[in-house]
C-alpha positions as a printed Julia matrix, in Angstrom:
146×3 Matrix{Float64}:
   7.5    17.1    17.22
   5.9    16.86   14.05
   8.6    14.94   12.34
   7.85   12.15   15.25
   3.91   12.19   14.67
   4.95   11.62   10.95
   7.23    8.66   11.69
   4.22    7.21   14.08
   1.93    7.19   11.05
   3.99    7.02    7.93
   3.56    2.67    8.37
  -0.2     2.78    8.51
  -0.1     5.08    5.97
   2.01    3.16    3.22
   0.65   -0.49    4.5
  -2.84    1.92    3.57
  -1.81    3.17    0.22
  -0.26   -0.58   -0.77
  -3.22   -1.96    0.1
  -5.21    0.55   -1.88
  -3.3    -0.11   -5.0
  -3.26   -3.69   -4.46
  -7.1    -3.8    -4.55
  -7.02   -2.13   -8.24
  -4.52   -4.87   -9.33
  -6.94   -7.43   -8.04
  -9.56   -5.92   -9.44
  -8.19   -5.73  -12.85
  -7.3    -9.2   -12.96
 -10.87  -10.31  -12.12
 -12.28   -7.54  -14.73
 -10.08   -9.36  -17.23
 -10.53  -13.01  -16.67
 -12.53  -13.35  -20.13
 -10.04  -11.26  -21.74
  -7.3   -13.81  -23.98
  -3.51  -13.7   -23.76
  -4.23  -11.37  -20.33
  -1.51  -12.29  -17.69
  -2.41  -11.78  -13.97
  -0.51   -9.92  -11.96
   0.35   -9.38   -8.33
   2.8    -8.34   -5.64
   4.27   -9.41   -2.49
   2.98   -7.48    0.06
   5.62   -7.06    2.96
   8.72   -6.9     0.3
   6.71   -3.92   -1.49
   5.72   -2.42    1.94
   9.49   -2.12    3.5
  10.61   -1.23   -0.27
   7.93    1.62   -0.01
   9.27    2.91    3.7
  12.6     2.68    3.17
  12.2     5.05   -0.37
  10.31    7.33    2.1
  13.37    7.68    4.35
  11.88    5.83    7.21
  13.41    2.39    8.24
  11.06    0.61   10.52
  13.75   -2.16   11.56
  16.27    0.88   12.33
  13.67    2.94   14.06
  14.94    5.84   12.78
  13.62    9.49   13.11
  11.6    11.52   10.81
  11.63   11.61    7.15
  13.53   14.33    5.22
  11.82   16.3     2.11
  13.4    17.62   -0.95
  13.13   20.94   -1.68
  14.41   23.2    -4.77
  12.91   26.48   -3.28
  12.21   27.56    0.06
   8.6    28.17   -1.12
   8.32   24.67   -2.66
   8.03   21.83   -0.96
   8.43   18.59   -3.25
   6.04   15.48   -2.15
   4.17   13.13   -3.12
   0.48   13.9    -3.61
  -1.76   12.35   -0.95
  -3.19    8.85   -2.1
  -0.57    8.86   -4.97
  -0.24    5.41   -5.72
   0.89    3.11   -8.61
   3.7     0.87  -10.51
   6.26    4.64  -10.18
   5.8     4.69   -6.69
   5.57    1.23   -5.64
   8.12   -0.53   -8.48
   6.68   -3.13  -10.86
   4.17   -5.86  -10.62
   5.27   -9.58  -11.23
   3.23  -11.81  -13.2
   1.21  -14.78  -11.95
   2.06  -18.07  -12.68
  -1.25  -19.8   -13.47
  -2.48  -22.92  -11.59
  -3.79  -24.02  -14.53
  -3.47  -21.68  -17.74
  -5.87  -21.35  -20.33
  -5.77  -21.92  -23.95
  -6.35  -18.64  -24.48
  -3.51  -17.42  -22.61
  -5.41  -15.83  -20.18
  -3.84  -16.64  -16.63
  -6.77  -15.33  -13.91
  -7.64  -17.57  -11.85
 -11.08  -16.3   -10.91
 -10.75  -18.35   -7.58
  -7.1   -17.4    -6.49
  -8.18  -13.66   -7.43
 -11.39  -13.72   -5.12
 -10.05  -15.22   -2.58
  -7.06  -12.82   -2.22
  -8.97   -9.84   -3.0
 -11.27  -10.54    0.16
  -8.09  -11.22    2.34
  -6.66   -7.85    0.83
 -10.18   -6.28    2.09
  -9.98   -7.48    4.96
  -5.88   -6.31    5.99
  -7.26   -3.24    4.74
 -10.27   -2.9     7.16
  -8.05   -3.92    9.91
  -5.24   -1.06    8.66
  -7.94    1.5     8.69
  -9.14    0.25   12.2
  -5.11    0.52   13.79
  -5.05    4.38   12.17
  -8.53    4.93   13.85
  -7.44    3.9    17.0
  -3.94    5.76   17.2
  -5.65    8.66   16.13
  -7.88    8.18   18.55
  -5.84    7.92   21.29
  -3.74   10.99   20.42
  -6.98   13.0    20.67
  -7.89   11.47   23.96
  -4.19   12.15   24.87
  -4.59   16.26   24.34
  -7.73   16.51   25.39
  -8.07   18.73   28.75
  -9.65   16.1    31.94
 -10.16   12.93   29.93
């Protein structure tokens, strides 16, 4: 039972988590667009996000079961801290090629990164509002005459 609420939530959770780390990329390449020879980097999304679920032993497209965790002591269980994020869990950022680069080297384009840091925002609003929802309905679910 609990392996199957784990598999219903493990997508929102990693699209979550991506779109967390995501958001610091972003933001570092806007905090750095003064900074010369600084290269802007980025990921694709839904590559990074089936990467991510398949590495947590859930296959979406296979709808397979629960996910498995690795244990060296029966006392021990071996996870991943909640909200652990970042290029070891996720795999490594590619650069940006620049519209137009800079003489200084710098490659942030403050207009590509606004304008995908809002749309990252917003997937992430809309993320939070699907996990709200399930969760919601699983309490309305076990809830006694509702």
């Amino acid at each position: 039972m609990i392996d199957r609420l784990d598999a219903d939530f493990k997508f929102g959770q990693e699209a979550l988590n991506l779109r967390g780390y995501r958001q610091q990329v972003l933001s570092s390449n806007i905090a750095n667009a003064d900074t010369p020879g600084y290269e802007a980097r980025d990921m694709d999304f839904a590559s990074t996000l089936a990467g991510a679920l398949k590495k947590g032993g859930h296959d979406e497209a296979a709808g397979s079961g629960g996910l498995a965790l690795a244990t060296d002591n029966v006392a021990h269980i071996a996870a991943q801290a909640p909200g652990s994020t970042g290029p070891d869990v996720y795999g490594k950022l590619a650069y940006r090629n620049p519209l137009q680069p800079s003489l200084d080297g710098n490659t942030v384009d403050l207009d590509t990164e606004r304008v995908n840091f809002a749309d990252n925002a917003l997937h992430y609003e809309a993320g939070m509002t699907m996990v709200s929802g399930q969760i919601k309905a699983m309490i309305a679910a076990i809830t006694p005459g509702s």
